[in-house]
C-alpha positions as CSV (number, residue, x, y, z in Angstrom):
1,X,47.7,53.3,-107.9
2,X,48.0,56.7,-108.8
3,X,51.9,56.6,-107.6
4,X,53.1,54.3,-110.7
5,X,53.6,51.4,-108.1
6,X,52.7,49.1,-110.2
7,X,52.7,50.2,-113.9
8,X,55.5,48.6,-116.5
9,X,58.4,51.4,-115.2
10,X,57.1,51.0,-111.3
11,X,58.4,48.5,-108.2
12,X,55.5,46.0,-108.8
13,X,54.0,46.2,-112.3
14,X,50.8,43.9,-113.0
15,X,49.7,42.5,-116.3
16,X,52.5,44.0,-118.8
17,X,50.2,41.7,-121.4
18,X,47.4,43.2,-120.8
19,X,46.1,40.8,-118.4
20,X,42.6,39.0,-118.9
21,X,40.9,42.4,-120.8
22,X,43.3,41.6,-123.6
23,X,43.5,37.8,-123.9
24,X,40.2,36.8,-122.4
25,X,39.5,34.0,-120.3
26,X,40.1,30.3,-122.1
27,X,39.3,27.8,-119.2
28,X,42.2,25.5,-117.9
29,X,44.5,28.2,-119.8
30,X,44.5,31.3,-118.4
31,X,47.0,30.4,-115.6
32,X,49.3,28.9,-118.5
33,X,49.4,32.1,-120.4
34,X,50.1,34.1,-117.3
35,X,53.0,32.1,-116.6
36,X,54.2,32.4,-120.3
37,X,54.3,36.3,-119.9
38,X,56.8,35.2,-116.6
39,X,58.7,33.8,-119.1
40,X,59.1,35.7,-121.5
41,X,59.7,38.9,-119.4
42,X,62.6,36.6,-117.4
43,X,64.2,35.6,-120.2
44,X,64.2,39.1,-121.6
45,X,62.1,38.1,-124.7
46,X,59.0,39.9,-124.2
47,X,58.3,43.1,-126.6
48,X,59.9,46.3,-125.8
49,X,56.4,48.2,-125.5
50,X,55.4,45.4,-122.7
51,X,58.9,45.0,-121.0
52,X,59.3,45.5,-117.7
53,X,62.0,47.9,-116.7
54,X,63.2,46.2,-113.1
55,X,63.5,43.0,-115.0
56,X,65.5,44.6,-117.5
57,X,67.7,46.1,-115.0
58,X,68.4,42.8,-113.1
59,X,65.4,41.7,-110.8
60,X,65.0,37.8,-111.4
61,X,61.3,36.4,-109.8
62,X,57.9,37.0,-111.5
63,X,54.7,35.8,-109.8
64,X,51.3,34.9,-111.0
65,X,47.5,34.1,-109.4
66,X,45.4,32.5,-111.0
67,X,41.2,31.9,-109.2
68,X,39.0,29.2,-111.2
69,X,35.7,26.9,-110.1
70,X,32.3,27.1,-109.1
71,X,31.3,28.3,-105.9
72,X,32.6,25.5,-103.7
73,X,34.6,24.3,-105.9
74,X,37.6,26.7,-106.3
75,X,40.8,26.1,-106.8
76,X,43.5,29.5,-105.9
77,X,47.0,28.7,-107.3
78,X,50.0,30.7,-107.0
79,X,53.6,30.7,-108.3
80,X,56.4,32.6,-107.7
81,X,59.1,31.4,-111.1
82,X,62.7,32.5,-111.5
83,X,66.1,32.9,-110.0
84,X,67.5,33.9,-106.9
85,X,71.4,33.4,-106.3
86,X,71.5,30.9,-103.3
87,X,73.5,32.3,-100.1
């Protein structure tokens, strides 16, 4: 989006690693390393040029997607990892 939305300042970013383009595409790890980014950018461990600034200022949940298979045989898996404070 042209708005910022979703860049490493923005309301959503999206791949602050560099997503697939700059890790390729190991099979059965992919999805692992995607939630190791989560991780890191919770914890507030990830590099400064890749940080995310609403995690920095507070914001506690990361998700990840993650498609693999052969046609008919796909398998879609989601998470949603971190902290919320409990009401």
């Amino acid at each position: 989006m042209l708005s910022g939305a979703f860049d490493l300042g923005g309301e959503l970013p999206v791949n602050p690693d560099g997503g697939l383009k700059a890790f390729g595409h190991p099979i059965g790890a992919s999805g692992l390393r995607m939630l190791f980014e989560c991780w890191l950018q919770l914890r507030g461990e990830a590099p400064a040029e890749r940080t995310i600034a609403s995690i920095a200022a507070g914001r506690k949940l990361a998700l990840t997607h993650n498609l693999g298979g052969a046609p008919g045989e796909c398998v879609s898996f989601v998470s949603v990892v971190g902290s919320e404070p409990t009401a």
